[in-house]
C-alpha positions as CSV (number, residue, x, y, z in Angstrom):
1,X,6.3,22.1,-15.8
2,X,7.3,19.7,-13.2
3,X,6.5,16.2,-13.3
4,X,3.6,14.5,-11.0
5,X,4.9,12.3,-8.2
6,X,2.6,9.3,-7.3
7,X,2.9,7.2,-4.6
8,X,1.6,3.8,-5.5
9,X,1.2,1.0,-2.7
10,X,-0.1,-2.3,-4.2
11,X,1.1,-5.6,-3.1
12,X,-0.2,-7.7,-6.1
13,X,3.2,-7.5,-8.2
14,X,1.4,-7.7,-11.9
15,X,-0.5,-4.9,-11.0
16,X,2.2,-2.9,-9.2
17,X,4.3,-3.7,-12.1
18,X,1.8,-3.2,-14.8
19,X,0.4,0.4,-13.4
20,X,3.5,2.0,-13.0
21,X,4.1,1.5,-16.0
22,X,0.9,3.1,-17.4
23,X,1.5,5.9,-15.5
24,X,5.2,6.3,-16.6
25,X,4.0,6.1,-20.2
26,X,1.8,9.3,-19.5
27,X,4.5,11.5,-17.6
28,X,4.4,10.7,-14.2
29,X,7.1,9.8,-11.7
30,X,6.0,6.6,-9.8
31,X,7.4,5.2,-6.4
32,X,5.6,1.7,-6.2
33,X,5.5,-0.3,-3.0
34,X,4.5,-3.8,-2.1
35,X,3.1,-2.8,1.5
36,X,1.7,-0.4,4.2
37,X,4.3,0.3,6.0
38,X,7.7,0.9,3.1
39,X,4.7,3.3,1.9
40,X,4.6,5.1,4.6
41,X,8.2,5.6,5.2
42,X,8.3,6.4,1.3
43,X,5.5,9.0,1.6
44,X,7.8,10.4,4.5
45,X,10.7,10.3,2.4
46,X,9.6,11.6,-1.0
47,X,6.5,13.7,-0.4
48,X,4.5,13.0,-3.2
49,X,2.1,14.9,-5.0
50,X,-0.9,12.1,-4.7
51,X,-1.1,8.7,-3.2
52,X,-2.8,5.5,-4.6
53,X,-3.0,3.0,-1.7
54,X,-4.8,-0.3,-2.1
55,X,-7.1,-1.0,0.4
56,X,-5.7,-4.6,1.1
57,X,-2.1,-4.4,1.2
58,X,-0.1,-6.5,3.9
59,X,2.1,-5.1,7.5
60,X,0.1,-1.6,7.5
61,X,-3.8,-1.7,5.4
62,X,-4.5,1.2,2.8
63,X,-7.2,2.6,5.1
64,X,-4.7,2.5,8.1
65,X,-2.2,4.4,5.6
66,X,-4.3,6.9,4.6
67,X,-5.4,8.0,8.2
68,X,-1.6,8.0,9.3
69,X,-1.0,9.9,5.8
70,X,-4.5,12.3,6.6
71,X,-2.8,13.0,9.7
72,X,0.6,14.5,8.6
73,X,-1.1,15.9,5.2
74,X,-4.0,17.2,3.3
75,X,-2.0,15.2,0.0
76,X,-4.5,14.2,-2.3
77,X,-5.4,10.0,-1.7
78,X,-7.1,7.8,-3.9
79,X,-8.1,4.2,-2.6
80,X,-8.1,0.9,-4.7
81,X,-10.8,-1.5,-4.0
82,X,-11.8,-4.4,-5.4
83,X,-14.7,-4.4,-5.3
84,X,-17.6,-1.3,-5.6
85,X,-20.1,-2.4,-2.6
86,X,-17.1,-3.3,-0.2
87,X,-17.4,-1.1,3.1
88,X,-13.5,-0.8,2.6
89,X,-14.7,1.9,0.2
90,X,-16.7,3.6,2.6
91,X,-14.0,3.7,5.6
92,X,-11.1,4.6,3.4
93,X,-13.3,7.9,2.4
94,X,-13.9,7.8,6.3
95,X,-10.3,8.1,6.9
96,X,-9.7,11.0,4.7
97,X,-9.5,9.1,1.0
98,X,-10.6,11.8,-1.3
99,X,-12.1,9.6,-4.3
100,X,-11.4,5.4,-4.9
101,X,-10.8,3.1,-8.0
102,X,-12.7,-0.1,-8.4
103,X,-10.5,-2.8,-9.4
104,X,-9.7,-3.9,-12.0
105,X,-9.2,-0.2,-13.7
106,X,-8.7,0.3,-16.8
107,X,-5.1,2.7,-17.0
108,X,-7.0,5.6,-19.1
109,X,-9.7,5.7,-16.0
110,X,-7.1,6.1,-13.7
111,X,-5.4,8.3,-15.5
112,X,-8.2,10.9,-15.7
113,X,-9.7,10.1,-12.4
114,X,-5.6,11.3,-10.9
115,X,-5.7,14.2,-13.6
116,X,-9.2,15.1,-12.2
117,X,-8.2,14.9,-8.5
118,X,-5.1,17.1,-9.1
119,X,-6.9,20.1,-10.9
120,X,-9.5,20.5,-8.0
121,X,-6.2,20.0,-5.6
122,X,-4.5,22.8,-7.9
123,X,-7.3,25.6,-8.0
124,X,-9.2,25.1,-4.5
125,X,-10.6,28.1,-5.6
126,X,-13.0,27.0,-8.0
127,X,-16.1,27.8,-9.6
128,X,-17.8,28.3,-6.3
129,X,-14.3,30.8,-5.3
130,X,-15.0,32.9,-8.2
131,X,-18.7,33.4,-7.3
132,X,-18.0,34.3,-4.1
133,X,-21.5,33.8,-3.0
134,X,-24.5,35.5,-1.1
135,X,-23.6,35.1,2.0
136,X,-22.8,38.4,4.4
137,X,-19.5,39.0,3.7
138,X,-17.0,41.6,4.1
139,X,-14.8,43.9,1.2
140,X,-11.9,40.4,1.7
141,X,-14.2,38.0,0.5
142,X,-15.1,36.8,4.2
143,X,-17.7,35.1,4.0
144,X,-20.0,34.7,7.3
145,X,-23.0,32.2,8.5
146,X,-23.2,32.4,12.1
147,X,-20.0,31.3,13.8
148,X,-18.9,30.0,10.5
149,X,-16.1,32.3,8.9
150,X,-14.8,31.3,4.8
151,X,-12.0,33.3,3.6
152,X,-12.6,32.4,-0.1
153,X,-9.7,34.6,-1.1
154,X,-7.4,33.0,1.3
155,X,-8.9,29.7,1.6
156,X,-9.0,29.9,5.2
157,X,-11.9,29.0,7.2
158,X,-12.4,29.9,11.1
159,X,-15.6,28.4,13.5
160,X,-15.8,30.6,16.3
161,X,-12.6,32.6,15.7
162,X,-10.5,29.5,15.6
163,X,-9.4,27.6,12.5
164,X,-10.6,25.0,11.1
165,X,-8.5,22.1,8.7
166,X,-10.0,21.2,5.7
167,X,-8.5,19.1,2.8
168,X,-9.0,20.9,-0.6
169,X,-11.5,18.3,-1.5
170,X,-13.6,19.6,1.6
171,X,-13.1,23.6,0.9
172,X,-14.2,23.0,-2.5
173,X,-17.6,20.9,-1.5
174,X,-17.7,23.8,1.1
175,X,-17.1,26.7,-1.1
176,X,-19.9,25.5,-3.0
177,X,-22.4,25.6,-0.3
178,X,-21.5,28.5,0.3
179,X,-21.8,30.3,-2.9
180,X,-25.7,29.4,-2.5
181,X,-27.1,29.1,0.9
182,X,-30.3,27.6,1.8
183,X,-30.2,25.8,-1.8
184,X,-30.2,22.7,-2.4
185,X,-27.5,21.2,-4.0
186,X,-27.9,17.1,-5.4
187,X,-25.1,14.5,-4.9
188,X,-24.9,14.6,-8.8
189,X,-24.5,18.3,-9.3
190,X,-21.5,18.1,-6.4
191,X,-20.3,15.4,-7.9
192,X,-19.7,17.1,-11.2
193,X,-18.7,20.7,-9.5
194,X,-16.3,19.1,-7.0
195,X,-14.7,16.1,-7.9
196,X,-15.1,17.0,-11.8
197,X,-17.3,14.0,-12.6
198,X,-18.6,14.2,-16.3
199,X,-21.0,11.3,-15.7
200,X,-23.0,9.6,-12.7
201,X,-20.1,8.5,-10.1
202,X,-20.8,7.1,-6.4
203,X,-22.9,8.9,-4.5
204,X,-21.3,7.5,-1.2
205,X,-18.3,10.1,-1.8
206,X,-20.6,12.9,-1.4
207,X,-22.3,11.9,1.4
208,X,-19.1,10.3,3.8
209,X,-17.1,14.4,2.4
210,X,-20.6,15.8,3.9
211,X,-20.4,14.2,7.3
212,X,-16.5,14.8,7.4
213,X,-17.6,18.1,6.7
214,X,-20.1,18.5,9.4
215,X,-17.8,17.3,11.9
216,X,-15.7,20.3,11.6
217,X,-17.9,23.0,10.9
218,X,-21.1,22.0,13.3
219,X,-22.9,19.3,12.3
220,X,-26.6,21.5,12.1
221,X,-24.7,23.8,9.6
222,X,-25.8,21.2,6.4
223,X,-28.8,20.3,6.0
224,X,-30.1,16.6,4.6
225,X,-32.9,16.8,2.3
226,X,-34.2,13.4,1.4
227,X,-34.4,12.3,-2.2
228,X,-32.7,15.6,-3.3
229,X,-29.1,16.4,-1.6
230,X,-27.7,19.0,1.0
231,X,-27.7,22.6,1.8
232,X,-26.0,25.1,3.9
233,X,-27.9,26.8,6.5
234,X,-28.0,31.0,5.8
């Protein structure tokens, strides 16, 4: 099986020093640098299989890295705050972060919360995939809601006959609308199905995926509804 390569930017040399070797220690290949910008150049270089960017690193930021990252790839991006209510959180997700880290972590956390990120990465599919859902939908598993098209076979998806990008983080939340229209679905629930949460994680992750989600697929197609969650439109 081939090993994971992780891309860790973190300017704080203890803790650059510290977690790559916590991640070593459990099997996975680790380029560490000290700042935006030799991360960007070694993300160009070495195409790693996930990056962990810390929101405040020196020459280029962690948000700024993962939009420039975003841009060139739909490689799976975890952010490193520290601290929970910062509205660095909130614009990293903005800029295409697919989950954060609160420092300080505990390695094991980190561990699983990487290990978590790569197995929705790995089977985009999903739960939702395999359920193929309601929706009118042809003998390929297209499935159809107005101009909205989701290949769940191919993991394609088309908005008025043109294609649409999606990270695998945002065809699985999608998939999962999609396997039941017109329900609601709470934050909790998606965070368990999607990003493979066993307990109560931050709701904010749902809600800034859902509006990255609207933008691309119409933003009437998901519907708010207030104290309970989101649901595709039929």
């Amino acid at each position: 099986m081939a090993e994971t390569h992780v891309l860790f930017v973190e300017d704080d040399d203890v803790i650059r020093e510290a977690t790559q070797l916590a991640l070593e220690r459990d099997g996975f290949v680790v380029t560490a640098m000290p700042d935006g910008l030799s991360g960007l150049d070694a993300f160009r270089a070495d195409r790693p299989d996930i990056a962990l960017l810390d929101v405040m690193v020196p020459g280029l930021d962690g948000v700024s890295l993962c939009r420039r990252i975003r841009d060139e790839s739909t490689v799976p991006v975890i952010m490193l705050s520290a601290r929970a209510d910062s509205i660095d959180v909130v614009l990293g997700l903005e800029a295409g972060a697919d989950d954060y880290v609160t420092k300080p972590f505990d390695g094991a956390v980190l561990v699983a919360r990487i290990r978590a990120v790569l197995r929705r990465f790995g089977h985009a599919g999903g739960p939702a995939g395999e359920q193929g859902g309601p929706g009118e939908s042809d003998a390929h598993g297209v499935l159809a809601f107005g101009d909205l098209e989701i290949d769940t076979e191919g993991m394609e998806v088309r908005r008025a006959g043109l294609p649409v990008a999606l990270t695998p983080t945002e065809m699985r939340l999608l998939l999962e609308f999609s396997a039941a229209p017109g329900t609601v679905l709470s934050r909790d629930k998606l965070l368990e199905r999607v990003w493979d949460y066993g307990w109560g994680g931050d709701t904010r992750v749902v809600d800034v995926h859902v509006q990255r989600l609207r933008t691309k697929i119409g933003q009437n197609r998901i519907d708010t509804v207030r104290g309970f969650g989101y649901k595709l439109k039929p």
